[in-house]
N, C-alpha and C positions, 0 to 999 in steps of 0.2 A: 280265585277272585281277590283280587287288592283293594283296600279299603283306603281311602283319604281320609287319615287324620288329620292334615295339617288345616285343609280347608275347614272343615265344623269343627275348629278347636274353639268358639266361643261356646258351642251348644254345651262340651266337656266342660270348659270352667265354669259355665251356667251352674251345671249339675251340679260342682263341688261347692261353686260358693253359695249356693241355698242350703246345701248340705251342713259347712262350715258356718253360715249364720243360724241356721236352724240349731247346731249343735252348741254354740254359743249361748243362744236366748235359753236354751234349756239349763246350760248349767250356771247364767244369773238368775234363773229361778229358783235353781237347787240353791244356791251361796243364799239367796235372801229367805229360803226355808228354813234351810238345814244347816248353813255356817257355812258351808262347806260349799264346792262345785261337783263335786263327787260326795255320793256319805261314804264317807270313813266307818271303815272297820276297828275292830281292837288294836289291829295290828299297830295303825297309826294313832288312837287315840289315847288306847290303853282300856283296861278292862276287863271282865269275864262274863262268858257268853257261856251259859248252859242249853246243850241242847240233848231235848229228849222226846221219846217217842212213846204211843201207850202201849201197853197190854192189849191186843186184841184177843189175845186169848181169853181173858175173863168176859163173862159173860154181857152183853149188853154196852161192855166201854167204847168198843168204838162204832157206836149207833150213829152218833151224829158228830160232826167236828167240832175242836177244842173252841169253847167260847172264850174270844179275846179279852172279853166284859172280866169274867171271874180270872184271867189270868190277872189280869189291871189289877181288880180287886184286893189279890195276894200282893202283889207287887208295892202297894202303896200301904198296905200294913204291916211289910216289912221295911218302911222307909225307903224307897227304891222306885218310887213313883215318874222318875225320868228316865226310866230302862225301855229300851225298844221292845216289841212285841214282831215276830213274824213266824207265821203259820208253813209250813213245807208238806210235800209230797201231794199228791190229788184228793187224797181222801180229807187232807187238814190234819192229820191224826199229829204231826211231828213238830212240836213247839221249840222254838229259839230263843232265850231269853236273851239281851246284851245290857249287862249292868255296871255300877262302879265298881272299882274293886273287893272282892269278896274272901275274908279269909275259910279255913276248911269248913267251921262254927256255922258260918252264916248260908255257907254255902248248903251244908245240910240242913238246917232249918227251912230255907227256900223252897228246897226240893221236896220236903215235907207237906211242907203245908201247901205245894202246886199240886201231889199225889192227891192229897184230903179233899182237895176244890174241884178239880178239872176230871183225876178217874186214876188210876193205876198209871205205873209207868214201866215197860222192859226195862229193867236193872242195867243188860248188855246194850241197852243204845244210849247212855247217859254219855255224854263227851262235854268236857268242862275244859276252859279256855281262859289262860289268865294273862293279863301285857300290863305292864305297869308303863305308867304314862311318859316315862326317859326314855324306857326300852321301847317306845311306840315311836315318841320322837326322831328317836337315833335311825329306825327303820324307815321312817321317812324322808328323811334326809339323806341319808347312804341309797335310797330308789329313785330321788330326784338326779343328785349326783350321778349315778350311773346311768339314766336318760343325758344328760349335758355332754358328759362325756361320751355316750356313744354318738352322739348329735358332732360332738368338735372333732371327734375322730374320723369322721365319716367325710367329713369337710375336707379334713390334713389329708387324707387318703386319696380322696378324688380329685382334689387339687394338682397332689403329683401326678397320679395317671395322666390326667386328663387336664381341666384347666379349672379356674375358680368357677367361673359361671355354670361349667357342668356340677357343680359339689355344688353350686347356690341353689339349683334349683332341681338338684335330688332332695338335698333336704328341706324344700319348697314340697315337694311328695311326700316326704316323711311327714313332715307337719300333717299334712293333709289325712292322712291313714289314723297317725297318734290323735288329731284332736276330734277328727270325727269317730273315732272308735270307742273315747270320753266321754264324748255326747251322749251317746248310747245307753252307754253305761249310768249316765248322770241320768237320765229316760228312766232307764229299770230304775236305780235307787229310787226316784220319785214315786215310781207306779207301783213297784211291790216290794219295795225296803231291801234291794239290793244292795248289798256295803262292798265296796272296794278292799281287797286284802293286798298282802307283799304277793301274792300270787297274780294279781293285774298288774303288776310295776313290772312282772317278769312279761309277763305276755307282751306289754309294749315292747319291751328288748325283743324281742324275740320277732315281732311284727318289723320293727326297723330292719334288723337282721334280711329278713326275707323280702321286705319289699325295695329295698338297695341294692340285691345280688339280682333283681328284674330289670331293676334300673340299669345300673351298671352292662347287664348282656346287651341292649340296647343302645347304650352310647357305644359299645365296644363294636357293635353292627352298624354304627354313622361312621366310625374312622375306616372301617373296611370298606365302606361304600364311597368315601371322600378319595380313599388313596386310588381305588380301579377308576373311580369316574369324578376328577377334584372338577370340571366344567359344568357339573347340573346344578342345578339351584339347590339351595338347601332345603323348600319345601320338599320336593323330591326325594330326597335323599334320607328325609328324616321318615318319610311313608316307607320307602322300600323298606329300611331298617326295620320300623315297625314287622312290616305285613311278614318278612324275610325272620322273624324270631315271635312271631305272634302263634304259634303252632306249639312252642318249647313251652313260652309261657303260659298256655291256658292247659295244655297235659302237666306242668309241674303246678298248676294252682289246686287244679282237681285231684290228682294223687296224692296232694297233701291235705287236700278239702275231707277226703272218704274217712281215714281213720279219727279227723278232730269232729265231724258226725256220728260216729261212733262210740269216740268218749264225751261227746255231749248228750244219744242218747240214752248209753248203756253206763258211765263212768263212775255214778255215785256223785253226790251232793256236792264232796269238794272241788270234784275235778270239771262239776257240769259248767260253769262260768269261765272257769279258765278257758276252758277247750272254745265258749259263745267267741269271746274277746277274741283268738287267735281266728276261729274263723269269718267274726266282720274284719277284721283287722289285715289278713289275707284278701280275701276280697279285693278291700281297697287298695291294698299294695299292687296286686294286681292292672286295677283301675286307673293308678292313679301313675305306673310306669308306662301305661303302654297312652294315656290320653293326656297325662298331663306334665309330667316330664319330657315328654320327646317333643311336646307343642310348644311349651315353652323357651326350649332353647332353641325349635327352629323362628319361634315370633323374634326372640331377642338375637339368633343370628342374621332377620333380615332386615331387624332395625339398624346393628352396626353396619350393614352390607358387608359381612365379610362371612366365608366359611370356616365352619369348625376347622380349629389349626389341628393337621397329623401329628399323630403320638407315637412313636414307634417301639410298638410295644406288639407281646405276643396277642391277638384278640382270644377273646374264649369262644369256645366253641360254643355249635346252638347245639 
């Protein structure tokens, strides 16, 4: 069964630019919250973050979940009264603290007196996080930077294969996938103190990555279709493409969808976010090669009235 793209390509960009303003309005609500469009982690701000879990072993500690009240409590009579608070696991039992910077002194006192308030703590789940706020900096700017440049490389890249307009409006997708996948993300931070670490700056790369090597098997299936049949329209020809590599694409989205469901449900605390980001972010990569890449270079091939020019070049295979 062949599907028309080209025709319902309003209903696609409907879908994304609701998507795209929805994911906007969220994160100028996050900036007029939180500073921020994303909350920042240590990584970027700087800081240390103690997280710990209780004793369920001792008798009666984890009867009921950590009250946020008495963690405040401790928190504010150690002068630290602007440290975030966020609760993990189901039960509540695993407390996160993210403070200013703490040297060892303070750090042990913290921990003390959060043991005295709240209930015992496992010794072996204590994991202490310290970024000082250059070194936050510098990681911020070394993860933007290497967003830009994978964005200019991507351009220079598809230019030569192909032409500008194809490179224009792959990275027209790329946007699409990175800021809706932000949005999201900017969502959770709101809703449940979700922070952004150097580990979401990688999952964007790594989203770009894979949703450009969709893109690209599909332009490379418009020049194969242009060279056997250059007389059909370009609506045409940009469907067949589709429909002719739409079978590659949704078996390479899903066998890469199975194991990032699997280290988001089984992977541990650190890895469970990474793995969400890579798969909305997939997803959309998916989505956003097969409905909104290939629509727009056939709307703006039959605005010029002209067909994509041959490239003679080896195509990839499906």
């Amino acid at each position: 069964m062949n599907i028309s793209i080209t025709k319902k390509r309003n209903l696609w960009w409907a879908i994304s630019g609701t998507a795209i303003l929805a994911s906007l309005a969220i994160m100028i609500f996050s900036f007029t919250s939180l500073g921020a469009p994303i909350r920042p982690g240590i990584d970027f701000i700087g800081g240390t973050r103690i997280q710990i879990a209780r004793d369920c072993s001792v008798a009666n500690n984890c009867d009921e979940p950590i009250d946020t009240a008495q963690v405040r409590e401790v928190l504010d009579n150690q002068g630290l009264g602007n440290s975030s608070i966020q609760l993990l696991g189901d039960n509540k039992q695993i407390l996160s603290v993210r403070t200013e910077n703490l040297d060892g002194d303070r750090r042990g006192e913290l921990l003390s007196s959060l043991s005295d308030s709240v209930g015992a703590f496992d010794s072996k789940t204590v994991q202490i996080d310290s970024v000082g706020p250059t070194i936050g900096e510098e990681l911020f700017v070394s993860g933007i930077l290497a967003l830009l440049v994978a964005f200019f490389g991507i351009i220079a890249y598809l230019s030569i294969r192909f032409q500008f307009d194809y490179a224009l409006f792959a990275i027209a997708a790329l946007f699409h996938d990175v800021f809706i996948t932000a949005g999201i993300f900017s969502l959770l931070g709101l809703v449940i103190g979700l922070e952004a670490d150097s580990l979401f700056l990688v999952s964007l790369l790594t989203i770009i990555g894979f949703s450009v090597n969709d893109t690209v098997v599909i332009y490379d299936r418009i020049r194969e279709n242009i060279a056997a049949s250059p007389e059909k329209p370009i609506n045409t020809i940009v469907d067949n493409a589709v429909n002719q590599t739409l079978g590659r694409s949704i078996n390479t989205t899903l066998t890469t969808l199975l194991p990032l469901i699997g280290i988001f449900l089984f992977g541990g605390q650190t890895l469970k976010f990474f793995a969400l980001a890579l798969i909305v972010g997939f997803i959309l990569g998916a989505y956003s090669s097969i409905f909104i890449a290939s629509t727009l270079l056939a709307w703006w091939r039959n605005g010029k009235g002209k067909q994509p020019v041959m490239v003679t070049d080896t195509p990839a295979s499906e």
